[in-house]
C-alpha positions in Angstrom: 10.4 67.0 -9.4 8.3 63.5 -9.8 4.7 64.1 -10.4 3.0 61.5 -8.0 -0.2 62.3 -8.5 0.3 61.0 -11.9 1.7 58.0 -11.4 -1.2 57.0 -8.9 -3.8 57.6 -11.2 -2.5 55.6 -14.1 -5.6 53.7 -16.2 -4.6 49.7 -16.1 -4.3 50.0 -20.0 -1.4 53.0 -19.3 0.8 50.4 -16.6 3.1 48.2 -18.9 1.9 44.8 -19.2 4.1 42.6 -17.4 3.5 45.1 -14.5 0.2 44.3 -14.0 -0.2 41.3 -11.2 -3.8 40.6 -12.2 -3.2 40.2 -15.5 -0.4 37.9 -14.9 -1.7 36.0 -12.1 -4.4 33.7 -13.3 -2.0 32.6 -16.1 0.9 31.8 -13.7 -1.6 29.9 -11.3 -2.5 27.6 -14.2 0.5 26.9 -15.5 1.8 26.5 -12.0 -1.1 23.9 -11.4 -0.1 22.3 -14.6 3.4 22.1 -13.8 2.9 20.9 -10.0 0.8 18.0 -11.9 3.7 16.9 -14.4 5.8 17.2 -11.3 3.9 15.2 -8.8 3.2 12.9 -11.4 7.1 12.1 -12.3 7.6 11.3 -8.6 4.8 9.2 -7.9 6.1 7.4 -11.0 9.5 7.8 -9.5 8.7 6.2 -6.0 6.3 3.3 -7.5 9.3 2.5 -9.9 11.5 2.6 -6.7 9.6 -0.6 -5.7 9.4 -2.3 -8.9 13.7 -2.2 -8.9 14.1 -3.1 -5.5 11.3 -6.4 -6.1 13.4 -6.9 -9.2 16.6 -7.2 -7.0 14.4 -9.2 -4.2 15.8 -6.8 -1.7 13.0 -7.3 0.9 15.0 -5.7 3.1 14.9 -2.3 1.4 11.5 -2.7 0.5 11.1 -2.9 4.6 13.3 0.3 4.7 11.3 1.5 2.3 8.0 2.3 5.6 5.5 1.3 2.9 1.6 0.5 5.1 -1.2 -0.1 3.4 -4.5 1.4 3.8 -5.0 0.0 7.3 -1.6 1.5 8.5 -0.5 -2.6 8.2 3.5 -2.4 7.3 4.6 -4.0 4.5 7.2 -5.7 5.8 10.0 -7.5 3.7 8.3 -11.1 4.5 5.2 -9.4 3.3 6.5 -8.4 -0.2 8.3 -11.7 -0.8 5.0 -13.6 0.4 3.2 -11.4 -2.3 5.9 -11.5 -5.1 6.3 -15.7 -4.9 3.7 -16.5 -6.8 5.6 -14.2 -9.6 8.8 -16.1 -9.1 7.1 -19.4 -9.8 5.8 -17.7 -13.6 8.7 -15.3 -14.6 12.6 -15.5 -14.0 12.7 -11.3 -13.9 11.2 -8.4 -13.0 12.2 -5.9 -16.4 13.3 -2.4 -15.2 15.2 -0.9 -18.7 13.3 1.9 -20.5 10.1 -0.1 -21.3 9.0 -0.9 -17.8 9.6 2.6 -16.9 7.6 4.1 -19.6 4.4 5.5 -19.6 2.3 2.5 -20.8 3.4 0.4 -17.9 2.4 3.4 -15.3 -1.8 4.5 -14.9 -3.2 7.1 -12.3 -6.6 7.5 -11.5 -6.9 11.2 -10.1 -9.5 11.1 -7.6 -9.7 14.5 -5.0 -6.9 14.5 -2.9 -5.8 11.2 -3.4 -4.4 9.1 -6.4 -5.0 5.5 -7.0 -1.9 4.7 -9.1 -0.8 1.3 -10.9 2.9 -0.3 -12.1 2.5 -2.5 -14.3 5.5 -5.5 -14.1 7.6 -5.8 -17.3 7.8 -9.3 -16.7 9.9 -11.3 -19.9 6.8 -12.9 -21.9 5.6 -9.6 -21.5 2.1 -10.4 -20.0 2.0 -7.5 -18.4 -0.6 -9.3 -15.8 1.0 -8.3 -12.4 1.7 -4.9 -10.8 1.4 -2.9 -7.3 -1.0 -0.8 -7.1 -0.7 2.2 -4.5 -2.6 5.1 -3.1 -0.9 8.9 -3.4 -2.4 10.4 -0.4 -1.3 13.8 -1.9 -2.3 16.3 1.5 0.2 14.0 3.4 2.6 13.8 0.4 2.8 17.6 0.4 3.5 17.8 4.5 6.5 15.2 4.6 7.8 16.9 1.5 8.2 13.3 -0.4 5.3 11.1 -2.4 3.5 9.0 0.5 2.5 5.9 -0.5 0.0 3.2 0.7 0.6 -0.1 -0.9 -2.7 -1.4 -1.8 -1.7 -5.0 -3.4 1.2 -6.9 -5.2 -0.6 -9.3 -7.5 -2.1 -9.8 -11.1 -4.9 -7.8 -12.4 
């Protein structure tokens, strides 16, 4: 026969560790939190770098399929991102999109609340480094559609 009574009035220190939720909670929601972070972060990295090979391919079109707005809710359009990268063209023959221009020195975020404000940096060939798009992570309406939601800010040198 079980002796309930017992069981119920165990002392926390007498319930095995990994059995007690309170203990283990605060930990998990950090390292959850942390995690979610390194997560988000990759994909924001991963969408902005989505751009940065489709400009390097001048694919306006799939920039336009793409649904980028900026702030206003404006569309960038492909005409829009080819009027914005010309001015590139006329200085630099490529866009670079090996492992340098995907690295971390080419990618900044500026956590601010619920939204990010979040630079690439172009590996362009003299390496200037002076051009990039800057974005906002609107991270509420990221985490609703399930994917990073971007508003394209600018296409242009610092």
């Amino acid at each position: 026969m079980r002796d309930t009574a017992r069981e119920t009035t165990q002392t926390p220190a007498q319930i095995p560790r990994q059995n007690r939720a309170q203990d283990n909670a605060p930990a998990l929601r950090e390292e959850s939190s942390a995690d979610d972070a390194r997560v988000l972060r990759a994909l924001v990295r991963g969408a902005l770098f989505r751009r940065v090979e489709l400009v390097a391919r001048e694919d306006w079109a799939g920039l336009e399929r793409l649904g980028d707005a900026d702030e206003a809710g404006e569309p960038w359009t492909g005409q829009r991102w080819e009027e914005a990268m010309a001015p590139y063209w006329e200085d630099h023959d490529e866009v670079g999109i090996a492992a340098p221009a995907r690295g971390p020195a080419l990618f900044q975020v500026a956590e601010e609340g619920t939204t990010w404000r979040v630079n690439q940096v172009l590996d362009d060939p003299s390496r200037d480094h002076d051009w990039r798009i800057e974005a906002i992570v609107d991270l509420p309406a990221s985490d609703e559609n399930g994917e990073v939601r971007l508003a394209i800010r600018s296409v242009a040198p610092f």
